[in-house]
MDTraj code that builds the backbone (N, CA, C; nanometers):
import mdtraj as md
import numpy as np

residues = "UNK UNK UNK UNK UNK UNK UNK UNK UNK UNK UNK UNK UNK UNK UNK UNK UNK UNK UNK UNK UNK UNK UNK UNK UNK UNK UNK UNK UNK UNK UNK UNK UNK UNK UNK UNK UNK UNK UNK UNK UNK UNK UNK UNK UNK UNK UNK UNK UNK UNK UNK UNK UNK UNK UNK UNK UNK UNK UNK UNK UNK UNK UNK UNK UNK UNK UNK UNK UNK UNK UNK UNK UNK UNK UNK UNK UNK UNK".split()
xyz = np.array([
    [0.0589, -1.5747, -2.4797],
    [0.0715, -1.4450, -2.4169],
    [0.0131, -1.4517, -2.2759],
    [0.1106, -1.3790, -2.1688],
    [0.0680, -1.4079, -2.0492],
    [-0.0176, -1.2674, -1.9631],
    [-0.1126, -1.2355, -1.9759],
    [-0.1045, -1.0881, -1.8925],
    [-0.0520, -1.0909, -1.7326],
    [-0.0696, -0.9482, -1.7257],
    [0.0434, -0.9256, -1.5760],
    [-0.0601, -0.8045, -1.5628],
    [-0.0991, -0.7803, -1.3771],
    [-0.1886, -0.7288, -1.3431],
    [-0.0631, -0.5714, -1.3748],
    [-0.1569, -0.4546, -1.3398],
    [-0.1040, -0.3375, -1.3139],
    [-0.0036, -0.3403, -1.2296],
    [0.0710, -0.2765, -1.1874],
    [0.1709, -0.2922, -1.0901],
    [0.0945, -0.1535, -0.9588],
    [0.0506, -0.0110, -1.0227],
    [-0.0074, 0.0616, -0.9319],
    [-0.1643, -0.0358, -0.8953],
    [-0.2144, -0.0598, -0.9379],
    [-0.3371, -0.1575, -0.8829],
    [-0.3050, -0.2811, -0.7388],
    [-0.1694, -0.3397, -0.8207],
    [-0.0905, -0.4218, -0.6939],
    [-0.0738, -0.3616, -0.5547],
    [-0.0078, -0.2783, -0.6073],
    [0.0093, -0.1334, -0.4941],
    [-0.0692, -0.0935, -0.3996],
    [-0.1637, -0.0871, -0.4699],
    [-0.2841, 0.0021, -0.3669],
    [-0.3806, -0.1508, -0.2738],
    [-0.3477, -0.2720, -0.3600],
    [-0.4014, -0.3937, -0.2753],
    [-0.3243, -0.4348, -0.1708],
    [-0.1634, -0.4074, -0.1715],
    [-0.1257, -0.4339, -0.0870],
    [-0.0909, -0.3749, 0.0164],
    [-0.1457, -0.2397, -0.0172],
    [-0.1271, -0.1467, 0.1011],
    [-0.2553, -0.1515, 0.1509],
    [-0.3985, -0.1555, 0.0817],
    [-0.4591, -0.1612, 0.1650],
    [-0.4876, -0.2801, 0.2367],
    [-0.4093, -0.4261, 0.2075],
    [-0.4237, -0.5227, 0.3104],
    [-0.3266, -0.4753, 0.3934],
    [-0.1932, -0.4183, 0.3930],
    [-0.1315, -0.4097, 0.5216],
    [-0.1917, -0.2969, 0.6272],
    [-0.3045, -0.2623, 0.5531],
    [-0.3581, -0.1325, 0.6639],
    [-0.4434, -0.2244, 0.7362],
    [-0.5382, -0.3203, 0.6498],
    [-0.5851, -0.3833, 0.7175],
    [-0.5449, -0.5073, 0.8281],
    [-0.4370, -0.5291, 0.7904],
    [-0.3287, -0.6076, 0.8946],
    [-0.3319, -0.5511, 0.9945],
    [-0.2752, -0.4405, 0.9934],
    [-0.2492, -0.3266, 1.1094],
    [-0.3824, -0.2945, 1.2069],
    [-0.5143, -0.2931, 1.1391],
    [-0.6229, -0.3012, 1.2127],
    [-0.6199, -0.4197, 1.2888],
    [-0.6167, -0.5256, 1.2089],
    [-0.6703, -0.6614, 1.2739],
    [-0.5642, -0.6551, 1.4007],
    [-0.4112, -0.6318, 1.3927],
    [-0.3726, -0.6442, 1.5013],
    [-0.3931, -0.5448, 1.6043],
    [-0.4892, -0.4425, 1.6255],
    [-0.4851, -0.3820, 1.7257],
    [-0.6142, -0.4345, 1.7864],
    [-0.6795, -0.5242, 1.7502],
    [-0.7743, -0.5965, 1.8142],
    [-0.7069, -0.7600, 1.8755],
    [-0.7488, -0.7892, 2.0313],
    [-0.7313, -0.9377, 2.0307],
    [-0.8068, -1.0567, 1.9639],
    [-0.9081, -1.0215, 1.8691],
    [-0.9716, -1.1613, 1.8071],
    [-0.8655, -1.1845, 1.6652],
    [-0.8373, -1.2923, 1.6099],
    [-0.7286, -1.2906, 1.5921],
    [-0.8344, -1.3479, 1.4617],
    [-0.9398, -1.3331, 1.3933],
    [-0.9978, -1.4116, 1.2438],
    [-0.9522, -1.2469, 1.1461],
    [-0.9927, -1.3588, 1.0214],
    [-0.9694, -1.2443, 0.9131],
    [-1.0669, -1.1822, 0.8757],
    [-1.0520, -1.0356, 0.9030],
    [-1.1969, -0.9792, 0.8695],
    [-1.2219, -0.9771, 0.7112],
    [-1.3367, -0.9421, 0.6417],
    [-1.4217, -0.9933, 0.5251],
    [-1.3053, -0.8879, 0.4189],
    [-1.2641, -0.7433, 0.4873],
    [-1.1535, -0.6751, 0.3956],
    [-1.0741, -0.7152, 0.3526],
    [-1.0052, -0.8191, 0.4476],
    [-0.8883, -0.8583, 0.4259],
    [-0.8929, -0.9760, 0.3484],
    [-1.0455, -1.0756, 0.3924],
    [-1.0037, -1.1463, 0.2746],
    [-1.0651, -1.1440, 0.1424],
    [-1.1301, -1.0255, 0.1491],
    [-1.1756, -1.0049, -0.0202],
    [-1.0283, -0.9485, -0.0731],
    [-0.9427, -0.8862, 0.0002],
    [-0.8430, -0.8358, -0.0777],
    [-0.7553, -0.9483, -0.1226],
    [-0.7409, -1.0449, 0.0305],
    [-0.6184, -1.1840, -0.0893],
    [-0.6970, -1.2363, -0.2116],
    [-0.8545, -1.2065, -0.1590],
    [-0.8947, -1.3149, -0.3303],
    [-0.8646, -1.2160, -0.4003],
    [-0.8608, -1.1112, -0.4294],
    [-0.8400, -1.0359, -0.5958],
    [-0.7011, -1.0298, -0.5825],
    [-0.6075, -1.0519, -0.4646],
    [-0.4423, -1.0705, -0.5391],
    [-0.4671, -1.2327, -0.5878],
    [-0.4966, -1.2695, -0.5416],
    [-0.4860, -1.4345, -0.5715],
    [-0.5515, -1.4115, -0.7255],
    [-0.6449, -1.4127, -0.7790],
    [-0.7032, -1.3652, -0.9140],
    [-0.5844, -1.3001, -1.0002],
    [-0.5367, -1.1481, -0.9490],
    [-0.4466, -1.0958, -1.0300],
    [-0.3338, -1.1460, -1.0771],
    [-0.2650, -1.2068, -0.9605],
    [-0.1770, -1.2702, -1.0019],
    [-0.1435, -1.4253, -1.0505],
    [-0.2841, -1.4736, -1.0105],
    [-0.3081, -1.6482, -1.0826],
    [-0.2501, -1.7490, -0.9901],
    [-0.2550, -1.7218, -0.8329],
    [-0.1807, -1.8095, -0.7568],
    [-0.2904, -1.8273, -0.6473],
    [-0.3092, -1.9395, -0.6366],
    [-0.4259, -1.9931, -0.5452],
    [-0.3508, -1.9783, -0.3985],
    [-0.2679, -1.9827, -0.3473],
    [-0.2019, -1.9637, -0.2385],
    [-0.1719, -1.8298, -0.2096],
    [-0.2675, -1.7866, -0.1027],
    [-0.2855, -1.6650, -0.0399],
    [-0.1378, -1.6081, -0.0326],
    [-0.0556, -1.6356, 0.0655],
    [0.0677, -1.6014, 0.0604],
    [0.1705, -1.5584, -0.0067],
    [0.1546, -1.7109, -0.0953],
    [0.2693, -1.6692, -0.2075],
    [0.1789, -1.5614, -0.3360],
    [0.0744, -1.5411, -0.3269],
    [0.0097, -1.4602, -0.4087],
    [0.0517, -1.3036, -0.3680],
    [0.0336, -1.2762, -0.2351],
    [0.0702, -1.1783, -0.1591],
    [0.2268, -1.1757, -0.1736],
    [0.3472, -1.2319, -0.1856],
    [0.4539, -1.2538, -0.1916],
    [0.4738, -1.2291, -0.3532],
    [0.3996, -1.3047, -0.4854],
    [0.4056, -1.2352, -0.5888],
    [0.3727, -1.0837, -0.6345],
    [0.3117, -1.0311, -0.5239],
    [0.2727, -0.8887, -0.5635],
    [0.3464, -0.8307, -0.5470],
    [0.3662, -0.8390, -0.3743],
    [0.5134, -0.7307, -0.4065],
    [0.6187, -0.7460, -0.4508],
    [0.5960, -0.8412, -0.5364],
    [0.7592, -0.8662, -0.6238],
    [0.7257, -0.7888, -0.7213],
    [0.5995, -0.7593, -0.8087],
    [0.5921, -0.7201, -0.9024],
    [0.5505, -0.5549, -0.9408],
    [0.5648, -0.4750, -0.7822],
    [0.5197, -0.3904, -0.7595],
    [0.6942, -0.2753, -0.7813],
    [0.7112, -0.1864, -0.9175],
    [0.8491, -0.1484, -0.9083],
    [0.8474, -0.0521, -0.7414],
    [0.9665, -0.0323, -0.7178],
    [1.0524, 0.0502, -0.5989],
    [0.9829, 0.1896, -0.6346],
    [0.9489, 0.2508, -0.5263],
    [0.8873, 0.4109, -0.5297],
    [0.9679, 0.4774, -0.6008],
    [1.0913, 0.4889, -0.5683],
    [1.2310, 0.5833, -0.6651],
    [1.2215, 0.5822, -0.7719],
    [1.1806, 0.4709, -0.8262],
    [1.1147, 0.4672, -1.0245],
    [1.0359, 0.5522, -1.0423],
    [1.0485, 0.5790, -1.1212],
    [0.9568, 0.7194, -1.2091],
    [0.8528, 0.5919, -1.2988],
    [0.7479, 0.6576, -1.2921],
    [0.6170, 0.5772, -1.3514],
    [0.6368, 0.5641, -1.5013],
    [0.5949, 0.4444, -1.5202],
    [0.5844, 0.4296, -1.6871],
    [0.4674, 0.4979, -1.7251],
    [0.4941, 0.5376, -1.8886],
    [0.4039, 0.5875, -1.9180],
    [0.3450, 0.5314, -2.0273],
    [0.2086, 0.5356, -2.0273],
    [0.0881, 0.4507, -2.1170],
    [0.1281, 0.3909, -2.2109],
    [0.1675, 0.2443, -2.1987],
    [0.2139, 0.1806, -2.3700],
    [0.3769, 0.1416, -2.3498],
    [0.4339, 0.1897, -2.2825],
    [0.5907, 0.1500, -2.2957],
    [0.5911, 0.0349, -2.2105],
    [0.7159, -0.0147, -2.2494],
    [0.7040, -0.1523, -2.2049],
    [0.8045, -0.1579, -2.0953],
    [0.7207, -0.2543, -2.0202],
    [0.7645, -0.2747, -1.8646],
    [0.9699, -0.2867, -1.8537],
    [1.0041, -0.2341, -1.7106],
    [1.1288, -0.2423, -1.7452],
    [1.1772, -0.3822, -1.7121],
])
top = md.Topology()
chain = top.add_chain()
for i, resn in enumerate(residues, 1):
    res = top.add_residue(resn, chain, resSeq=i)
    for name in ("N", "CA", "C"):
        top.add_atom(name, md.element.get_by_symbol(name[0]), res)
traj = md.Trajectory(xyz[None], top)
């Protein structure tokens, strides 16, 4: 049996790294601030992929489309 992180938990990590993206680029020092990379380590954790990127690239795969109506407690993923 494999678990699979939340999908709203995914959500809210990857929005708040792209907010934090959005910060970092309105500054010219170009390092990763400590937000941003505590946030790839807990996608990297959630989703079990040591590669920042493709970890970040597995999330939002696994994150359904806003237009979906939310599952509810216990039913199984679509």
């Amino acid at each position: 049996m494999r678990l699979q992180a939340d999908p709203e938990i995914l959500r809210e990590l990857v929005n708040r790294y792209d907010q934090l993206q959005s910060l970092d680029a309105s500054y010219l020092d170009c390092t990763v601030t400590p937000g941003t990379e505590g946030t790839l380590y807990t996608l990297c954790i959630l989703t079990g992929i040591r590669d920042e990127s493709k970890a970040l690239a597995a999330a939002r795969s696994l994150i359904p489309s806003p237009d979906l109506p939310p599952r509810s407690p216990g039913s199984p993923p679509a």
